[in-house]
N, C-alpha and C positions, 0 to 999 in steps of 0.2 A: 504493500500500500504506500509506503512513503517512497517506494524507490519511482512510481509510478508519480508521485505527485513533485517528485525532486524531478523528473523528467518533461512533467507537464510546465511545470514553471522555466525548467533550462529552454523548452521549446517556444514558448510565448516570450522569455526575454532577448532571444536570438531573432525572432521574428518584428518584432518594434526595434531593434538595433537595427537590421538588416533592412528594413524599409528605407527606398529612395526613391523621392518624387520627380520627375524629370519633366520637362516641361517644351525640351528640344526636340525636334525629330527623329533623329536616331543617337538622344544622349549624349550630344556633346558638352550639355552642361554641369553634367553628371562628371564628366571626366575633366574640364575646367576649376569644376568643387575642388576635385579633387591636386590637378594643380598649384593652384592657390588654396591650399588647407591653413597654410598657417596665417594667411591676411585676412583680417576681419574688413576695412575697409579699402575702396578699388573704382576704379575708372575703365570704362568700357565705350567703345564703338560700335554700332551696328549698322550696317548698309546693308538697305536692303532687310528691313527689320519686321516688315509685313504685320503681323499684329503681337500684341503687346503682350499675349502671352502664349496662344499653341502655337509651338513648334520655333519656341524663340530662344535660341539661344543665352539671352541677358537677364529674362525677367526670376531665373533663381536669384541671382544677382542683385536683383535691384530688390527684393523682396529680402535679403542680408543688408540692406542699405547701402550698398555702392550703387552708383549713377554714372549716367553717360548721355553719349549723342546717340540717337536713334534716326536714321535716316529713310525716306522710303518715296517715291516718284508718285504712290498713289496718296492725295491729299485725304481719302475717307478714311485709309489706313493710319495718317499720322493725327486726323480727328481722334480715334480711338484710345493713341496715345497717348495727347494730351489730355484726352477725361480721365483713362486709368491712370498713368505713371508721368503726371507732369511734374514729378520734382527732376526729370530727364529732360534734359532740349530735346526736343523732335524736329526735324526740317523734313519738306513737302522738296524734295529734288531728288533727281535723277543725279549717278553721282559717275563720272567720265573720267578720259586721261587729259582732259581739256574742256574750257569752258566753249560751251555753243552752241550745235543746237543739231539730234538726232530724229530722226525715224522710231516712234513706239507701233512694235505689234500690239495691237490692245484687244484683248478678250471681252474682258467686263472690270465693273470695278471691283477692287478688292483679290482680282485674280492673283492667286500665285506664279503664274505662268506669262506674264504680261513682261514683254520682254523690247530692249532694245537691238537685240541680235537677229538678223531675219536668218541664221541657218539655224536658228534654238526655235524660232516660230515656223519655220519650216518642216522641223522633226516631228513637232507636236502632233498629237493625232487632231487635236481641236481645230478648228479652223478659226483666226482672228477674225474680231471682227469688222475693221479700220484700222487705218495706218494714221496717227499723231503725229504733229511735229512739238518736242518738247524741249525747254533748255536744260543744259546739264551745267555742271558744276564740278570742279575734283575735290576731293578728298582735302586737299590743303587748304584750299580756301575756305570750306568750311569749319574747319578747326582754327583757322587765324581771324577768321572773323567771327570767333565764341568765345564766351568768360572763361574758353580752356585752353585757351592757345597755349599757356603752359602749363599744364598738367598733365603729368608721368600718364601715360600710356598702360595699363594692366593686360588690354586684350583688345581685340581687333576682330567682327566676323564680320563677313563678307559673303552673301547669297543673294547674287542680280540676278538669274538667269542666264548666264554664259559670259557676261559680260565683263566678269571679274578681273580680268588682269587686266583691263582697262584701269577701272577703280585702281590698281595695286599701281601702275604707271603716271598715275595722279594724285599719290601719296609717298611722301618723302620717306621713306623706311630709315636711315640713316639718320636723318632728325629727331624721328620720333618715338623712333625702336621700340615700338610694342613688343612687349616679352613675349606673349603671343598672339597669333595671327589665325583664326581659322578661316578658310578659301574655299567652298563650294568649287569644284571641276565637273564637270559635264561632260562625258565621254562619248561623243555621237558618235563612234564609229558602231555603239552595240544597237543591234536589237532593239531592245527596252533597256531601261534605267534602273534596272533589279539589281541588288545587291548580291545574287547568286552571279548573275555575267558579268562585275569589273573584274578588271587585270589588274594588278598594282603593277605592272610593265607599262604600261598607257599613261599612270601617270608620273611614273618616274620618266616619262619624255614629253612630258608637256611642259606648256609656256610659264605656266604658273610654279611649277617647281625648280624647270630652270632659271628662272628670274628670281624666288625666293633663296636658294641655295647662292645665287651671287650678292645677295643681300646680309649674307649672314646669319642663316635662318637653317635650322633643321628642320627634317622633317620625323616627326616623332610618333605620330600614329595616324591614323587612316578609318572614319566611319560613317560607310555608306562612302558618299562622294564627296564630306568634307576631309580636306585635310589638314592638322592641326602640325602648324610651324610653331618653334620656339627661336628665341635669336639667342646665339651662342653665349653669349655674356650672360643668360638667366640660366641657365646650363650648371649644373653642381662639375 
């Protein structure tokens, strides 16, 4: 009887420890907790932040108290943001490797898939449903023009729809050296977008990790299609 209720309690205090809420798509905030374990407070980036909390990367984060920029090209999505999480700046832009002015495939509003890349809206099974002309903005200039132009950098994620090493070409990495950086890749050559068909061969030759690895930046794990860099200096 008691060894049965010494086991009943070993199993229920294992299972309330063992509990993790995760709030990203496939966990990456889970494994950011987990990098930043010993920082209670922290500063964040989000491009491409889509809403404020499924499948968002930051809002563990912000819900621990650290804050950041959340960026996103659809204005109802940073609506959202600022009723839920406005102690975060939100901006309404599209975010490039230069200021001026693109081509949006536009679904609908609020779409995930809403892209400025027409071979990312060409893959799509959806069909768009108009072409936008929208202005974009980089990465720099929106951080030199915010109450954070200097503030240390914790983390950095990046999910445009293909457009990502754009963004990454319009943000000074050497300036700002985020400890870490995680970068959405999109691998059109597969099929579908399933996590049973990537290569990790596909993305060890892509633009985005050859440009991060010249940057200083490793590449430290891999889930689903984001890949999470560290820059060497944060590195034990």
């Amino acid at each position: 009887m008691f060894k049965n209720i010494y086991f009943f309690f070993n199993i229920l205090h294992k299972k309330i420890k063992s509990k993790k809420i995760s709030y990203s798509y496939g966990s990456v905030d889970l494994l950011l907790q987990y990098i930043f374990k010993y920082q209670t407070k922290g500063f964040y980036i989000d491009v491409g932040c889509h809403h404020p909390i499924m499948n968002n990367n930051t809002y563990l984060f912000y819900k621990k108290g650290w804050k950041g920029i959340n960026v996103d090209l659809d204005k109802k999505n940073i609506d959202l943001f600022n009723f839920y999480r406005n102690k975060d700046l939100n901006i309404n832009f599209a975010i490039s490797s230069q200021e001026g002015e693109r081509d949006l495939f536009f679904y609908h509003d609020k779409s995930a898939i809403n892209t400025v890349e027409k071979s990312v809206a060409n893959y799509q099974k959806a069909q768009f449903k108009q072409i936008k002309k929208i202005k974009t903005k980089t990465l720099n200039s929106i951080i030199e023009n915010s109450e954070f132009k200097n503030q240390t950098i914790d983390f950095v994620s990046i999910d445009v729809e293909g457009h990502e090493i754009e963004v990454i070409k319009g943000f000074d990495l050497k300036k700002y050296k985020p400890k870490v950086v995680v970068i959405e890749h999109l691998d059109l050559t597969l099929k579908k977008l399933e996590i049973k068909n990537l290569d990790v061969k596909n993305f060890l030759k892509s633009e985005i990790y050859l440009h991060m690895i010249k940057e200083n930046y490793t590449l430290v794990n891999l889930i689903h299609s984001d890949l999470i860099f560290v820059h060497n200096s944060f590195r034990d």
